[in-house]
N, C-alpha and C positions, 0 to 999 in steps of 0.2 A: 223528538223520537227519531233514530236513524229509519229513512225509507232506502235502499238499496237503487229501488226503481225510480225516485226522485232524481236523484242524486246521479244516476246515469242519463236521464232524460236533462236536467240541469245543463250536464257536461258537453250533451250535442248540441245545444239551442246556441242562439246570439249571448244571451244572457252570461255565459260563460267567459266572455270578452268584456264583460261589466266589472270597473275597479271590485278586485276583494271585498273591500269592505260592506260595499253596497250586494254585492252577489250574497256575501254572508249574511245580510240583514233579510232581504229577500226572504230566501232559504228559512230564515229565522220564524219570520210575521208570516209567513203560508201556510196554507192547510190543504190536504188533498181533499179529494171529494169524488166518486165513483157513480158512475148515470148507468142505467141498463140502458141493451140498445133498442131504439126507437127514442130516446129521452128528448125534449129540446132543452139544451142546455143555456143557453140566450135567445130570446127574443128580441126581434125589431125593434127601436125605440128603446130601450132601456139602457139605463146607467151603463156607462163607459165600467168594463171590467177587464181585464188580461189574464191569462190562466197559461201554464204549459202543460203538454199534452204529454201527460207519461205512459198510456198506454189506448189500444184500441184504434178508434177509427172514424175520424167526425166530418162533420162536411157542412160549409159554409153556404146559405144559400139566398135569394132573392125569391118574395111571392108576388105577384102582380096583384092586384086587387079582386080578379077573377077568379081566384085561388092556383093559380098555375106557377109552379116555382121552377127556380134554375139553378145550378149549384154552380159557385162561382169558388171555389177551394174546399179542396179535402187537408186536414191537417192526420199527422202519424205521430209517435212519439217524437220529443222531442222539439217538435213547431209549438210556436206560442201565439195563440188566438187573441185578438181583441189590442194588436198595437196600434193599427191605424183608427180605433176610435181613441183611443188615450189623445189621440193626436188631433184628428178632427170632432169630434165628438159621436153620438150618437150614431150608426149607420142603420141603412133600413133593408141590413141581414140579420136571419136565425142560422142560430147551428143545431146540430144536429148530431144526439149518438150515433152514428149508422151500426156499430158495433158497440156491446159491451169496453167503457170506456173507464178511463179515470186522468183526472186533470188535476193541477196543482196551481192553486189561487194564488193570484201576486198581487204585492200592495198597488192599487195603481195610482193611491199617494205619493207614496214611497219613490217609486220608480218616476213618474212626474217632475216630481220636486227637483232630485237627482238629475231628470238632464235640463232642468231649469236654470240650473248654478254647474254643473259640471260638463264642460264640451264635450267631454270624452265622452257620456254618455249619448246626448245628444249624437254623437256620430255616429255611436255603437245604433240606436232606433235609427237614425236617417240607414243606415248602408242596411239593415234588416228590411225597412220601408222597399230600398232599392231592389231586396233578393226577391218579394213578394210581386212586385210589378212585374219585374224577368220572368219570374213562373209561371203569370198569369199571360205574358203572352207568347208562352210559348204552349199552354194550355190552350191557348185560342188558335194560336197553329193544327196546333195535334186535334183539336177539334171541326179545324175549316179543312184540312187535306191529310188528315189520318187516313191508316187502312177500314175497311169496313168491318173488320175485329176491332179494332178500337175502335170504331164507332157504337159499333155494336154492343160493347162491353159499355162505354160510358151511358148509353142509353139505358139499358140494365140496371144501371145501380144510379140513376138519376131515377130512373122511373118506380123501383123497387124504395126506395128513400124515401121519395115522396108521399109513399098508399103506406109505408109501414107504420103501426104503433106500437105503441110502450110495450115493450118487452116482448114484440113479436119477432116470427120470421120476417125474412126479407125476401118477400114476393113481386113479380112483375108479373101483371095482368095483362099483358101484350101477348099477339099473335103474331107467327113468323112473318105474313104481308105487313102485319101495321109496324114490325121490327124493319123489315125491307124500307120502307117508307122513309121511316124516321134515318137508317144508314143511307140513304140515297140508292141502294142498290136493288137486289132481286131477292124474292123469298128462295130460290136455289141454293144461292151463296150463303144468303145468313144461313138456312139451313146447315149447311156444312160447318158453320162458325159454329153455331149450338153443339154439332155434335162435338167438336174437337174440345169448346168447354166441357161438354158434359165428360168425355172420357178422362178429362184431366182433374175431373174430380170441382172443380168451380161453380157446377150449376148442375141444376136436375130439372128435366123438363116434364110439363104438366099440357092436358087441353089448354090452347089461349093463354099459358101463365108459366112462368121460367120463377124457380127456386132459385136464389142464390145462397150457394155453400158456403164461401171463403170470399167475402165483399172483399180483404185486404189483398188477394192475387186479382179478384174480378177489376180492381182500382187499377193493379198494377200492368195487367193486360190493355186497361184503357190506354197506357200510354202517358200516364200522368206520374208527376214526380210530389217526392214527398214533399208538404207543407206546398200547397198552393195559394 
């Protein structure tokens, strides 16, 4: 069945740089599949899967045993989640709807196999491997000497991520000191950072607790690029 939104998400991913024949068979063996948001869409420890992300807004994350987690990539349309376990196996990340999403499952037979006997593929995942590490540290840049809007903002929608469930809003139960805190700065400043989100329409604020309206500009104020 032609998906429109597939097939444009297809077109901006690595995958698109995979011999024809293998991209068409792909394409072929997939199925979409749609999570409200709050969904976990992978858990820790389980089967190596790969998916592209054709719509929404997911976010990649580690939990420590104490239950405290940390989000180590957001993917957007278009990135494809679950390469580097096809590669090493299992990792001990979940992802995460953060928004009303839909992903498109890829064989990870299929693809496997393919850069088993074909180089070309093989280099097509190694230089995807490579873009993923780049992002990530330049994500730990923008997280160790970002502005304190993009602190602020990441904190936001790390902390709002983590309390939300299925099929809820996306709330931060944070006060502007314990926000101060976490940016390293003053509840003054963040204050003025709230307000400017809120007039631009991104957040609405509550006693102790910050709404977020539009997680996908609240991401992109953090300062974070697509497919981390």
């Amino acid at each position: 069945m032609a998906d429109r939104d597939v097939d444009d998400a297809l077109a901006r991913s690595f995958l698109a740089d995979l011999p024809p024949e293998l991209a068409g068979k792909l394409r072929a063996e997939g199925e979409r599949a749609d999570y409200p948001a709050g969904t976990t869409v992978y858990r820790a420890g389980s089967d190596p899967r790969a998916a592209l992300v054709v719509g929404g807004l997911l976010r990649v994350y580690l939990m420590s045993v104490e239950g405290r987690q940390v989000t180590v990539r957001y993917a957007r349309p278009g990135d494809v989640l679950g390469i580097a376990v096809l590669v090493g196996g299992p990792a001990s990340t979940s992802v995460q709807a953060v928004e009303s999403s839909s992903l498109f499952r890829i064989s990870a037979r299929t693809l496997t196999a393919a850069a088993q006997r074909d180089p070309r593929v093989a280099w097509a995942i190694a230089e995807e491997l490579n873009r993923r590490l780049y992002d990530t540290l330049e994500q730990t840049a923008v997280n160790a000497f970002g502005s304190v809007r993009q602190r602020v903002a990441a904190h936001l929608l790390d902390l709002a991520s983590a309390q939300q469930h299925p099929r809820g809003r996306l709330v931060a139960g944070v006060s502007q000191q314990e926000l101060a805190d976490a940016a390293g700065s003053v509840r003054e400043v963040v204050a003025r950072v709230l307000r400017d989100l809120r007039v631009a329409g991104i957040v609405a604020t509550a006693a102790d607790s910050v709404v977020i309206l539009d997680a996908a500009r609240l991401y992109a104020e953090s300062g974070g690029t697509a497919g981390l």
